[in-house]
N, C-alpha and C positions, 0 to 999 in steps of 0.2 A: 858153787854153781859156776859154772864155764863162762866165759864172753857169747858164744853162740848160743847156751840155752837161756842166757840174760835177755840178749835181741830178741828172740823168739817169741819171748813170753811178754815182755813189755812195749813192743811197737805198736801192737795195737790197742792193750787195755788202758795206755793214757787218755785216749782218745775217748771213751764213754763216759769219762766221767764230765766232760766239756758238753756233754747233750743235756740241753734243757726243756722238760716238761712241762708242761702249761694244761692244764684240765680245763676249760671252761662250758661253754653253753649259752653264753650271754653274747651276743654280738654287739660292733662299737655302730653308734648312730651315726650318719652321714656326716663327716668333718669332722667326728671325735676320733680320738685316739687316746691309746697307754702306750711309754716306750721307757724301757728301765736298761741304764750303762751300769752294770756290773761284771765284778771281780773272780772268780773262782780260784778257790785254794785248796790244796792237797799235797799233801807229804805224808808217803809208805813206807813202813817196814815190811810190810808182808805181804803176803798177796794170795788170790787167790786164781789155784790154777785151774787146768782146762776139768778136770775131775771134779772139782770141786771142794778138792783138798787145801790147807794153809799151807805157808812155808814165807820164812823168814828172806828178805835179800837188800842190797842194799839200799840205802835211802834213795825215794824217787821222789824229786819235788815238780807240779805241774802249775802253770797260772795262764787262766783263759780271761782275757777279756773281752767282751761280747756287748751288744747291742739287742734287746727284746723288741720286738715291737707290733701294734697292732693298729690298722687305721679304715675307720670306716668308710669302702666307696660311696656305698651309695646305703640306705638303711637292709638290714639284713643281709648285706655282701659287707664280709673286714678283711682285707689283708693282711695276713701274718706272716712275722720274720723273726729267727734268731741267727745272726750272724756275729759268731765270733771272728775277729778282723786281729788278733793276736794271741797265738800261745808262745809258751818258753816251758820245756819240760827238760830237768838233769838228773843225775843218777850220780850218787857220791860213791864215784870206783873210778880206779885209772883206768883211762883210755876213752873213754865216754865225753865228747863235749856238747857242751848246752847247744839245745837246739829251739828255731823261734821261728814263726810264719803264722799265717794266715789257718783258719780252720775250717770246716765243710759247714757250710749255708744249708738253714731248710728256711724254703720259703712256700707262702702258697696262699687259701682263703677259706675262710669261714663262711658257711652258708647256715642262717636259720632256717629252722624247719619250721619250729613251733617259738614264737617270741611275746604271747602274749599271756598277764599271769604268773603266778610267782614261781612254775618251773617252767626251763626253756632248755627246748633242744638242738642242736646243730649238727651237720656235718663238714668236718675240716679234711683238706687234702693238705699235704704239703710233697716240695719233691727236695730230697738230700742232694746238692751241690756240691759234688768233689774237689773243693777250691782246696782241699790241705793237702799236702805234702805224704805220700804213702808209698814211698817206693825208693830203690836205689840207696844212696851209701847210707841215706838217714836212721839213724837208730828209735827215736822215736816218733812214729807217725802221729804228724795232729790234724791229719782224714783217713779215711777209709779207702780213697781210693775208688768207688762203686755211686753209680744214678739211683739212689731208692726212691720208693713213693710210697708214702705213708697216709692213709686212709681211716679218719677217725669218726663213733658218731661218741659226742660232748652233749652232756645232760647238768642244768645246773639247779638249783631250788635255794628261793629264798624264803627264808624262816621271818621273814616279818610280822608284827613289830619287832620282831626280838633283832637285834640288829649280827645276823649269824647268818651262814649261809652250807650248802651241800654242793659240791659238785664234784663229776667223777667221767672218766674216759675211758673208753676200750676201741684197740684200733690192730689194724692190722699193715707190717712193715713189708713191703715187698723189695726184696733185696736181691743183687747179682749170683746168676746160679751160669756155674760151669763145669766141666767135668775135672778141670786142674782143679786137683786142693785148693793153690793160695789164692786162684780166683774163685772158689765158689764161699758162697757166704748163706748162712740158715737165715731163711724169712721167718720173719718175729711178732708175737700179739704183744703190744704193748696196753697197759693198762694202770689206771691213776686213780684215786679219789684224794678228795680235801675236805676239811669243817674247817669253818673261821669264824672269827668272833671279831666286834669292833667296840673297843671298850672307848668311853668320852668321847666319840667320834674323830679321837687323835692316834688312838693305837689298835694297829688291829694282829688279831694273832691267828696262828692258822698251821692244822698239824696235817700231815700229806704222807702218803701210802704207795707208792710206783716198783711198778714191775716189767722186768720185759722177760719174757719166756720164747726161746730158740725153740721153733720148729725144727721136726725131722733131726734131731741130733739127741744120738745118746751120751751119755757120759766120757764114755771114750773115744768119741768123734768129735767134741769140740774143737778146732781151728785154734790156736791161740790166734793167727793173725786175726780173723775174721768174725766167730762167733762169740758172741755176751750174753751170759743172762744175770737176772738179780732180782730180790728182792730189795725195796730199800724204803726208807720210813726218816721222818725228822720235820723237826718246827720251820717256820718260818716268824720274823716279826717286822710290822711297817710301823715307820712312826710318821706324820702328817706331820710336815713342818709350816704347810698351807692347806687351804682344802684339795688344791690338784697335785702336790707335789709332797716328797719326805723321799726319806732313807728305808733301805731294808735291807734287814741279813736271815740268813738261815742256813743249816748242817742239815746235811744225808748221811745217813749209816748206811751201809749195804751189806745184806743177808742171804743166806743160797746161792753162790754167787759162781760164777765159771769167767775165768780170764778179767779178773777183776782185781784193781789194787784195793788191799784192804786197811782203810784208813776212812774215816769222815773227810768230807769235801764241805768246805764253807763258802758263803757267798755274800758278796756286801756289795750294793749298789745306791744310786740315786732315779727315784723316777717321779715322772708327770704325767699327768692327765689332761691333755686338752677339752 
């Protein structure tokens, strides 16, 4: 594979894998909060392209690190943020050097609709902040480049007593449309579910199901720069080192996928609960 059909194809698919999903339904109370500093890791051999087809290229390694966080205004208004505040993504070929910055911010708020009861529902806006780097000599962008606004409704259910829970998401991404190719981008339904379980009230486990599906785009119209889709599935585990605070890791597999590196993405972090 060439130097130019390399760029092409990987400027933009490092970038998806640094999005992070959050399903909930549950909003934080006035003065509480969850905020989790974690790691993302990912190293490809292969990838998947705008078809939907595999093919083999050389090693890509990506590391975001990021800040989650959610914090309740006032009861049934939460603010939410994930801001990754550094990646570093390289490609073992000559000519290629490591590249590092800052990544694209979604911030916004949670409103409960229904919060009282063992299911609750909400609706979350966030807007995507172009703070990464998507253009010019850079070979691999860690943004997009583009103002989205993402529009979710979050539905969650608690299974009590049994200490387990449902939640799941369906939203819709509204993304920059233009008539230039490398500016227009397919608006996207994203969509999540989780089960979890909390075993001794020190570990809790939790298996997750996310997808995002590009509108308006056929097979042979995917953008490498710009369009993504995927299926993708994998565990999560937290361990409570207190009752507000512990560690967690968890892998994504990604399946059906278009302008995707095809590899698992791991994640290890530490977080709290006020």
């Amino acid at each position: 594979m060439n130097r130019l059909a390399l760029v092409t194809l990987m400027t933009a698919v490092v970038v998806c894998h640094s999005v992070a999903a959050h399903a909930g339904g549950w909003t934080q109370p006035k003065g509480k909060g969850y905020f989790k500093l974690s790691q993302q890791i990912i190293s490809a051999e292969s990838l998947f392209f705008a078809n939907g087809d595999k093919g083999e290229i050389p090693t890509v390694s990506g590391y975001t690190t990021s800040l989650y966080g959610e914090f309740g205004l006032i009861d049934r208004v939460t603010l939410v943020g994930y801001m990754p505040f550094y990646t570093n993504f390289s490609v073992d070929a000559e000519g290629f050097e490591p590249t590092t910055g800052v990544g694209d911010w979604d911030v916004g708020v949670r409103i409960g609709l229904l919060t009282g009861g063992p299911t609750v529902v909400s609706l979350q806006a966030l807007a995507g902040l172009p703070f990464g780097d998507s253009g010019g000599d850079v070979v691999f962008w860690s943004g997009d480049g583009e103002f989205n606004q993402h529009v979710s409704l979050q539905v969650g259910h608690s299974l009590y007593p049994v200490p387990a829970y449902l939640k799941g998401e369906i939203g819709y991404n509204n993304r920059k449309s233009s008539d230039i190719r490398d500016n227009n981008y397919a608006d996207e339904l994203r969509y999540s579910l989780q089960a979890g379980y909390t075993i001794a009230e020190r570990v809790g486990i939790a298996l997750s199901l996310r997808g995002i599906k590009a509108l308006d785009r056929a097979d042979d119209e995917f953008h490498p720069r710009n369009d993504v889709e995927y299926l993708s599935y994998g565990p999560q585990v937290d361990f409570y080192v207190t009752p507000n605070a512990g560690i967690t890791a968890s892998m994504t597999r990604f399946t059906q996928a278009h302008n995707m590196l095809d590899a698992p993405t791991w994640e290890f972090g530490v977080f709290l609960k006020l």
